[in-house]
C-alpha positions in Angstrom: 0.0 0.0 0.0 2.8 2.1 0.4 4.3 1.5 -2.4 1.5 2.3 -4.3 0.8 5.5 -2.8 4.6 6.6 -2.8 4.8 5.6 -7.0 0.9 7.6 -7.2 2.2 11.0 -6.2 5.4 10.3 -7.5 3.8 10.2 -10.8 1.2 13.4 -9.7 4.2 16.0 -9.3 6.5 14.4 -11.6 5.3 17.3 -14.2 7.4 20.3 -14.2 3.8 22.8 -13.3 2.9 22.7 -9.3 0.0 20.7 -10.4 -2.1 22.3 -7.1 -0.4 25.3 -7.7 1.9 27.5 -5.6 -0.8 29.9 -3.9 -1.3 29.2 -0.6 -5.0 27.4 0.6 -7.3 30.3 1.3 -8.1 28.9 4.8 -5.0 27.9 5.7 -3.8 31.5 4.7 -6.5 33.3 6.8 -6.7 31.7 10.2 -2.3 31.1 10.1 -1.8 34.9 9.2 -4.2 35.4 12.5 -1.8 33.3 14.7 1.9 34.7 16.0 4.4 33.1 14.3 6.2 30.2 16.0 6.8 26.2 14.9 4.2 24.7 12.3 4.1 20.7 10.9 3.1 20.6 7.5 2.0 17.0 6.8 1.8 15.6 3.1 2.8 18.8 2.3 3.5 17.8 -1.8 5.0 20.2 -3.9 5.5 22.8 -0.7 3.0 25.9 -1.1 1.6 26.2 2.4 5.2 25.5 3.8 6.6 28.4 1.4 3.9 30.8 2.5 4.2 30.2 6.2 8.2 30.6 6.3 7.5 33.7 4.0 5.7 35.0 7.1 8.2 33.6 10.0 7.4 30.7 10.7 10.0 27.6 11.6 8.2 25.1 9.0 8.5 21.5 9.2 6.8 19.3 6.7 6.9 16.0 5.1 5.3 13.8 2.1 5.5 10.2 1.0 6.7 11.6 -2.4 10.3 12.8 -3.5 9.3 14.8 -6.3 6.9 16.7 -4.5 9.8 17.2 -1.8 12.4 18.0 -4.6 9.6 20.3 -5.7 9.2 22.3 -2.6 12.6 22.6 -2.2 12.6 24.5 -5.6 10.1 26.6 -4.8 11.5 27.7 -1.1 14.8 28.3 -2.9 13.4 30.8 -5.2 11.3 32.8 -2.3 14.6 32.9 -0.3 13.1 30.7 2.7 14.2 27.7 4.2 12.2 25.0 5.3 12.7 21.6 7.2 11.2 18.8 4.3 11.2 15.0 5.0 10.2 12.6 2.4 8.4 10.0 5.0 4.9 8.4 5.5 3.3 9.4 8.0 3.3 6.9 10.5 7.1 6.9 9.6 7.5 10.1 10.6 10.0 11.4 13.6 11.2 14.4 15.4 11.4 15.3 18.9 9.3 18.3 18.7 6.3 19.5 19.3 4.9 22.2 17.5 2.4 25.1 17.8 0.0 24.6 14.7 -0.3 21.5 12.5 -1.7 22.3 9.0 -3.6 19.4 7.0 -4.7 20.9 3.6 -6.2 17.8 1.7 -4.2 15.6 3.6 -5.9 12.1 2.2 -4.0 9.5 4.3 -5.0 6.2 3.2 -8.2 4.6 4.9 -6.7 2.0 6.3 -4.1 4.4 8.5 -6.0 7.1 8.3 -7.7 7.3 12.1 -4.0 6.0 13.2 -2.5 8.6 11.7 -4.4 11.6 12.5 -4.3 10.5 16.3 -0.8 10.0 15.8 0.1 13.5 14.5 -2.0 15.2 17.3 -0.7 13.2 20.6 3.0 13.4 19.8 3.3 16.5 17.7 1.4 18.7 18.5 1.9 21.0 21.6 -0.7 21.5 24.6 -3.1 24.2 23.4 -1.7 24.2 19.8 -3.7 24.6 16.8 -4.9 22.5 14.2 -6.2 24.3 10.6 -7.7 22.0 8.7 -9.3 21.2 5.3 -10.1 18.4 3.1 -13.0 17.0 1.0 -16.0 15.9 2.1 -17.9 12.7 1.0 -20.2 15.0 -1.1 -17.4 15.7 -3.5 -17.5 12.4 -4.9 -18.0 12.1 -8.4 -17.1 16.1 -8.8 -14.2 16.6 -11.3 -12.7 19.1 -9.0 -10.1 17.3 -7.3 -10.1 14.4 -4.3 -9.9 10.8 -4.1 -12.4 8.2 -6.2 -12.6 6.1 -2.9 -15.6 7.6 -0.4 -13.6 6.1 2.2 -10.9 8.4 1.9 -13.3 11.7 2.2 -14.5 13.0 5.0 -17.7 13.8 7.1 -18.4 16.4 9.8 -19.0 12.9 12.5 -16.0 11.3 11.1 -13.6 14.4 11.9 -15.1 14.6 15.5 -14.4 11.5 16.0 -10.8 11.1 14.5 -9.8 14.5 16.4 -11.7 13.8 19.9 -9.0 15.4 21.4 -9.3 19.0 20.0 -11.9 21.8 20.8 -13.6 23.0 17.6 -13.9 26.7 17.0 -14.7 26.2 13.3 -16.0 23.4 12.1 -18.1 23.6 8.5 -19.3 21.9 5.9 -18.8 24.4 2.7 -19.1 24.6 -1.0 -16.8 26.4 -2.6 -15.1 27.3 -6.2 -11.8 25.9 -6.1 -9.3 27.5 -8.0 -5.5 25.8 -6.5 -3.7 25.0 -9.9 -5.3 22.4 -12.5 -6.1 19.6 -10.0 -8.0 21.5 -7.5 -10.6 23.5 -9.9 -14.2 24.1 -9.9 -17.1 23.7 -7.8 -16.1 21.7 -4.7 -17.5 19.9 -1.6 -14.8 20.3 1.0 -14.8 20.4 5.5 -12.8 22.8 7.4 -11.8 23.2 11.2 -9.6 25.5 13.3 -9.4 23.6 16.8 -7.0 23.6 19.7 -5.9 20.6 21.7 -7.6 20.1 24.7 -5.4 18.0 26.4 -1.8 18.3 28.4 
C-alpha cells in the first residue's frame, strides 16, 4: 500500500507545473496569518506551497510527504522565495522528530483509509503542543464524483462525524461543511465539496 501510494504522487508531481499550484489554501492563509508566528508541521505537504507561504511570514516550517518529487519540488520553490524549510520525504506513520509544534496544517491531507484514524491520532498526541492549533481542510464525501479534485474512494473523504471522532482530542472553533469554487492549480478547480476546522488541543 505504500508503495502504491509513494509511486501515485510520485507520478502526480512528476510534471514540471505545481499541479495544485503555488498559492497558498485560502483557509489555511486566513486563520495562520491570524496566529503569532512560532513552529508549524506541515503533513503531506507535496510540492511545498503552504510550507513556502508560512516561512514567508516567520514561521520555523516543518513538513513532510510520502513523495520525492513533491519534496524536490518544494525545495525549488522555497529556494526561489529565499526561505528555508525543514522537508522530510516520510509516510506518516514513519514520521519522527522530537518536537512538538504550535500549529499542524492538514490541507487535503488524504491519508489512506486504512491508517487514516492511526495517523491523525498519531500526528495530534505526539506532535502537536498542549493548546496548539490544528487548521484544517479536506474534501468531504459530497465531492464524490465532482471533477474538481479528491480521491475516487468515499472512504478516503471525509464527514463532519467522522472528523469529531478522529480528532476527539481537539476543541472545535470552526467546524463547517462548505461549498466552494476551487481555484489551487489544474487539479484542485471548480465547484467543490470540502470540510474545514480551526481547533485547539484540549489535552496536556
Amino acid at each position: 500500500m505504500k508503495e502504491l501510494q509513494e509511486d501515485f504522487w510520485n507520478k502526480r508531481y512528476a510534471a514540471a507545473e505545481y499541479v495544485y499550484g503555488i498559492a497558498p489554501n485560502d483557509f489555511f492563509k486566513e486563520h495562520l496569518d491570524q496566529l503569532k508566528p512560532g513552529s508549524i508541521l506541515l503533513p503531506a505537504e507535496g510540492e511545498g506551497r503552504n510550507a513556502v507561504y508560512a516561512a514567508l511570514q516567520g514561521w520555523k516550517v516543518t513538513a513532510f510527504d510520502i513523495s520525492k518529487n513533491g519534496g524536490e519540488k518544494a525545495l525549488q520553490l522555497s529556494k526561489k522565495n529565499n526561505v528555508s524549510i525543514d522537508y522530510k520525504v516520510t509516510g506518516v506513520l514513519d514520521f519522527k522528530t522530537d518536537k512538538q509544534f504550535d500549529v499542524i496544517g492538514l490541507s487535503y491531507a488524504h491519508f489512506p483509509t486504512n491508517i487514516r484514524k492511526q495517523a491523525n491520532e498519531y500526528l495530534l498526541i505526539f506532535f502537536l503542543k498542549p493548546k496548539g492549533t490544528v487548521i484544517f481542510e479536506a474534501f468531504a464525501k459530497a465531492q464524490l464524483g465532482k471533477a474538481s479534485g479528491g480521491p475516487k474512494n468515499q472512504e478516503m473523504l471525509f464527514s463532519i462525524k467522522e472528523i469529531k471522532e478522529e480528532f476527539s482530542g481537539l476543541q472545535f472553533e470552526i467546524l463547517e461543511q462548505q461549498t466552494l469554487q476551487l481555484d489551487e492549480g489544474e487539479r484542485h478547480k471548480g465547484k467543490a465539496e470540502v470540510i474545514r476546522f480551526l481547533a485547539q488541543k484540549t489535552n496536556d
